[in-house]
C-alpha positions in Angstrom: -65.0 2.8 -108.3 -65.4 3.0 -104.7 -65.6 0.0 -102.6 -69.2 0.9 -102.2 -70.0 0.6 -105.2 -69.3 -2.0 -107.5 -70.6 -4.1 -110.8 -72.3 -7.5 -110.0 -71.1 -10.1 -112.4 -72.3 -13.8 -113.2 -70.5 -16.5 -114.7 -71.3 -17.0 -118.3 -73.3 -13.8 -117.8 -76.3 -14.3 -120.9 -76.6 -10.7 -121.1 -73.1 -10.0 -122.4 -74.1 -9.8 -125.6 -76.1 -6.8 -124.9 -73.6 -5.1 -123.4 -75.7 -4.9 -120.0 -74.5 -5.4 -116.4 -76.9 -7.6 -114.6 -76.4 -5.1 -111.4 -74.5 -2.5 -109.4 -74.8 -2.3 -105.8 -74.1 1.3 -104.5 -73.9 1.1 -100.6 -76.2 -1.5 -99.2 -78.7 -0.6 -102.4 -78.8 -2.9 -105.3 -80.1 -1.3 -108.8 -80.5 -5.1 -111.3 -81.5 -4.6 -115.1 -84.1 -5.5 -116.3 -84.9 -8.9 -116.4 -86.2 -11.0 -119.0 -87.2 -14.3 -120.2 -84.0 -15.3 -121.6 -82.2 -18.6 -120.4 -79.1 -19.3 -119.1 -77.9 -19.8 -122.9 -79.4 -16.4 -124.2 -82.6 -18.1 -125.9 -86.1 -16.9 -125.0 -87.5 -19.1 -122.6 -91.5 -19.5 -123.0 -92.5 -17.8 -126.8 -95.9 -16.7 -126.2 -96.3 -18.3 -122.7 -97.3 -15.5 -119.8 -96.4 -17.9 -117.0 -93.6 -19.5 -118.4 -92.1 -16.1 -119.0 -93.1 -14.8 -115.6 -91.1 -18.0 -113.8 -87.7 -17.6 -115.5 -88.3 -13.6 -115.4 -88.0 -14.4 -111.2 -85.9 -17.1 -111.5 -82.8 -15.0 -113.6 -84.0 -11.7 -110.6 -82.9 -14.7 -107.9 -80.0 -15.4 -109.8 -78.6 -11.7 -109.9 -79.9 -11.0 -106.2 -77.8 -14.0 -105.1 -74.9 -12.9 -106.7 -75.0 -9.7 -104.8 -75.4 -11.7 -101.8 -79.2 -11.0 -101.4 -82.7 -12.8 -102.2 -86.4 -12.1 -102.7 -86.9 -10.7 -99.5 -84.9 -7.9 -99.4 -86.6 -7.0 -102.8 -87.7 -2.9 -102.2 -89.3 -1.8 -105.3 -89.9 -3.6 -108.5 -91.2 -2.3 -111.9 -93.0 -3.8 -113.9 -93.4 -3.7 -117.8 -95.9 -5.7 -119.8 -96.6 -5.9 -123.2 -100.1 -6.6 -122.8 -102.2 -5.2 -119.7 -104.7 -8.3 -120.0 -101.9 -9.9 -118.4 -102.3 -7.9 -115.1 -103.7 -10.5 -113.1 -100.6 -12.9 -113.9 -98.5 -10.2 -112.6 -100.7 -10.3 -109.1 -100.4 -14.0 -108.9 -96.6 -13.8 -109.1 -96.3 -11.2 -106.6 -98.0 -13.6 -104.1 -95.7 -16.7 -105.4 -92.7 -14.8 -105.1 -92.7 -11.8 -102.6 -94.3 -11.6 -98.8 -96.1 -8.9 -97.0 -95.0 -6.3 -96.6 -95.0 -6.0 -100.4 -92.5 -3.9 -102.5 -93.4 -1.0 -103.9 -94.6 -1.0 -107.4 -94.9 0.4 -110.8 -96.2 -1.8 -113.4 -96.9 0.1 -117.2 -97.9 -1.4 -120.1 -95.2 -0.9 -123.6 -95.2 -1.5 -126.7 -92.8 -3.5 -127.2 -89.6 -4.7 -125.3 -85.8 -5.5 -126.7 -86.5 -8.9 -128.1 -90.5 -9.0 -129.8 -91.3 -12.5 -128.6 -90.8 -10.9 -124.7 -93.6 -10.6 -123.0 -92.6 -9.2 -119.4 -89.4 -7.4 -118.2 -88.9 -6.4 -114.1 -86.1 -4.3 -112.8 -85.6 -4.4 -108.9 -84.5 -2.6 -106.6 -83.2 -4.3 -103.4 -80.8 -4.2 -100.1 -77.4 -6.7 -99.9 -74.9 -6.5 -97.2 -71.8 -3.9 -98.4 -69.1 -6.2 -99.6 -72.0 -8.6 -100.1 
């Protein structure tokens, strides 16, 4: 590995288990996982609760971007996958809570199912960091 690019790690990382890095930052360009509801000690946070899900979905995105050295507002492009498209409107709601104009871009698609069947909603995100950030 080149100095631009490079894993991003986190203490006590919960996704370990699933042999996942939380993100690689290439240049000034971060690339996170997916994120899920799933709590600092690996258990679902919110079974069958949209919102609940949503909020520590964001909250474990902060987490990672902060360990790159970055936040919410450098956030470029997120996507989106929902289990249940009646959920859409939850999705709109967060994107106000959590991101400013301008916006990132967007995909959001519906699945069938995601890695753990009590999840509801997974994000990946794209976003900037300093290099060496």
């Amino acid at each position: 590995m080149t100095d631009r690019v490079k894993p991003i790690t986190l203490p006590n990382d919960p996704l370990a288990p699933y042999l996942i890095a939380p993100a690689w930052q290439v240049g000034e360009l971060l690339f996170l996982s997916g994120q899920a509801s799933i709590g600092k000690d690996g258990s679902i946070v919110g079974v069958g609760d949209i919102d609940a899900q949503i909020a520590q979905t964001f909250a474990n995105i902060e987490t990672v971007l902060a360990a790159a050295g970055s936040d919410l507002s450098r956030v470029v492009k997120v996507t989106i996958y929902l289990t249940d498209m009646g959920n859409f409107p939850k999705i709109l709601e967060a994107r106000e809570r959590y991101f400013t104009p301008p916006y990132p871009a967007d995909t959001t698609v519906e699945v069938k199912g995601l890695a753990l069947p009590e999840l509801m909603v997974e994000i990946d995100v794209i976003a900037t960091a300093p290099v060496g950030g």
